[in-house]
SEVOKOL-143723 format. One record per residue (C-alpha): residue in one letter; x, y, z. Coordinates in Angstrom, 2 decimals. Each point is the difference from the previous one (the first is absolute). Layout:
<lomis>
lomi lumti=a east=X north=Y up=Z
...
</lomis>
This chain:
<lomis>
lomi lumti=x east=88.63 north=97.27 up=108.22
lomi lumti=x east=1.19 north=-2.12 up=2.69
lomi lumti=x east=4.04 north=0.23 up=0.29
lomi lumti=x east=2.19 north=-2.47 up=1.33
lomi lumti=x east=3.70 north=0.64 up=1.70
lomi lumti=x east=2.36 north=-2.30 up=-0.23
lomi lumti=x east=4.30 north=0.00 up=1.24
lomi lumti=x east=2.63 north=-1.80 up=-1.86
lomi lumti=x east=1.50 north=-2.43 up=1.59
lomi lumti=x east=3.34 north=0.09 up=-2.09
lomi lumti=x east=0.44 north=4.04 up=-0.03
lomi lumti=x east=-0.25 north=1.72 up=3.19
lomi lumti=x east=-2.25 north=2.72 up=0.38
lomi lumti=x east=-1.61 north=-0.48 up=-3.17
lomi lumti=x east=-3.77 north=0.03 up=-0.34
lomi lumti=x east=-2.97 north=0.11 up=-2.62
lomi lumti=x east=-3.37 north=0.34 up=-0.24
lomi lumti=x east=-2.39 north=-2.37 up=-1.96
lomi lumti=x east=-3.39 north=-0.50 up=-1.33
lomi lumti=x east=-0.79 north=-3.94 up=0.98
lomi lumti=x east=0.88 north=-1.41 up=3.25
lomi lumti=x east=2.27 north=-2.61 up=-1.59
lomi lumti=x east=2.13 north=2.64 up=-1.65
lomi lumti=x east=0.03 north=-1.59 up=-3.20
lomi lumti=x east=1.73 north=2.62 up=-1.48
lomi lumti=x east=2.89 north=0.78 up=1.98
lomi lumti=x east=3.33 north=-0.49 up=-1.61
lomi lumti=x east=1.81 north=-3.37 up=0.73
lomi lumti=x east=3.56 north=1.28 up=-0.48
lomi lumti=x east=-0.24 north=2.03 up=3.74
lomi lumti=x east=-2.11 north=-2.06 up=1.74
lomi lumti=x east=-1.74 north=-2.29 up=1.54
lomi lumti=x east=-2.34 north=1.76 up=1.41
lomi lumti=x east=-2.07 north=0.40 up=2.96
lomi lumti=x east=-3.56 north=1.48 up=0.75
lomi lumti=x east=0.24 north=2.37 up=2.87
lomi lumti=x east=-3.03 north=2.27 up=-0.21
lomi lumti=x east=-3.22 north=0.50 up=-1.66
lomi lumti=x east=-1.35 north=3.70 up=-0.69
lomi lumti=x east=-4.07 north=0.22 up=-0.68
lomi lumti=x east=-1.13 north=2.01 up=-3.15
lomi lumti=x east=0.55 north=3.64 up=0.98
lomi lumti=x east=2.15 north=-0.55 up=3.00
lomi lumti=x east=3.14 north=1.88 up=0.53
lomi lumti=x east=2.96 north=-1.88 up=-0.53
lomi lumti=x east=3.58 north=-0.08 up=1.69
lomi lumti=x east=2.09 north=2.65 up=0.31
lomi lumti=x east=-2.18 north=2.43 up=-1.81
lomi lumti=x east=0.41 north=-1.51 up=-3.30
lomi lumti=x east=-2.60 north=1.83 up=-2.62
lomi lumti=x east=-2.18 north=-3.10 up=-0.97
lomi lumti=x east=-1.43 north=1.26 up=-3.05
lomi lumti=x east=3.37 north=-0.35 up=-1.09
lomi lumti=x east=0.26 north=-4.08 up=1.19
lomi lumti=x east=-3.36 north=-0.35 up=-1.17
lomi lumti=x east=1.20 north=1.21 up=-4.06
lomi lumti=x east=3.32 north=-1.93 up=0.68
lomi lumti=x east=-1.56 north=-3.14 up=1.31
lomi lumti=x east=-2.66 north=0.48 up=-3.38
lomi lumti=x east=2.50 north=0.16 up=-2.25
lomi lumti=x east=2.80 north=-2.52 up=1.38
lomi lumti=x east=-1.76 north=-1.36 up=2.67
lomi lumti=x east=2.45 north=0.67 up=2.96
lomi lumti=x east=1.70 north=3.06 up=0.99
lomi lumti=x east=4.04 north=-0.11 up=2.14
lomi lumti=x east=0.47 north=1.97 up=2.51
lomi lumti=x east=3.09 north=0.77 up=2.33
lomi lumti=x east=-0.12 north=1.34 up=3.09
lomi lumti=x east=3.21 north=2.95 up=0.67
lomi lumti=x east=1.35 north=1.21 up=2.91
lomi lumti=x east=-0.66 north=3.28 up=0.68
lomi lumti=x east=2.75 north=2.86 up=-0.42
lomi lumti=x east=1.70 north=0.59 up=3.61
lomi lumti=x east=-0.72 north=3.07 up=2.17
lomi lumti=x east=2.96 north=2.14 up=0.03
</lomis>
């Protein structure tokens, strides 16, 4: 399956990953929306994200959020 990335433009640092390049599916009430990436079938995707997980989400809603967090300070 070919996943697409794509950044809301009206939530910072919010992010999800869909199955058409339009994004068809993406929810309206946090976006727009806008394509940033493209990840062949079988590629790794960003940040380590497990994408037999996006791949079930994206089959059974069609998009999967995702939020990036900061990482926990070094003491």
């Amino acid at each position: 399956m070919r996943i697409f990335v794509f950044e809301s433009q009206s939530r910072q640092g919010l992010h999800a990953f869909a199955g058409d390049i339009a994004g068809s599916r993406l929810p309206d009430r946090v976006g727009p929306w806008r394509l940033i990436a493209g990840s062949p079938p079988g590629a790794s995707l960003p940040h380590g994200i497990p994408r037999r997980r996006i791949e079930r989400a994206i089959g059974a809603e069609g998009f999967q959020l995702w939020r990036l967090t900061d990482a926990p300070a070094k003491e």
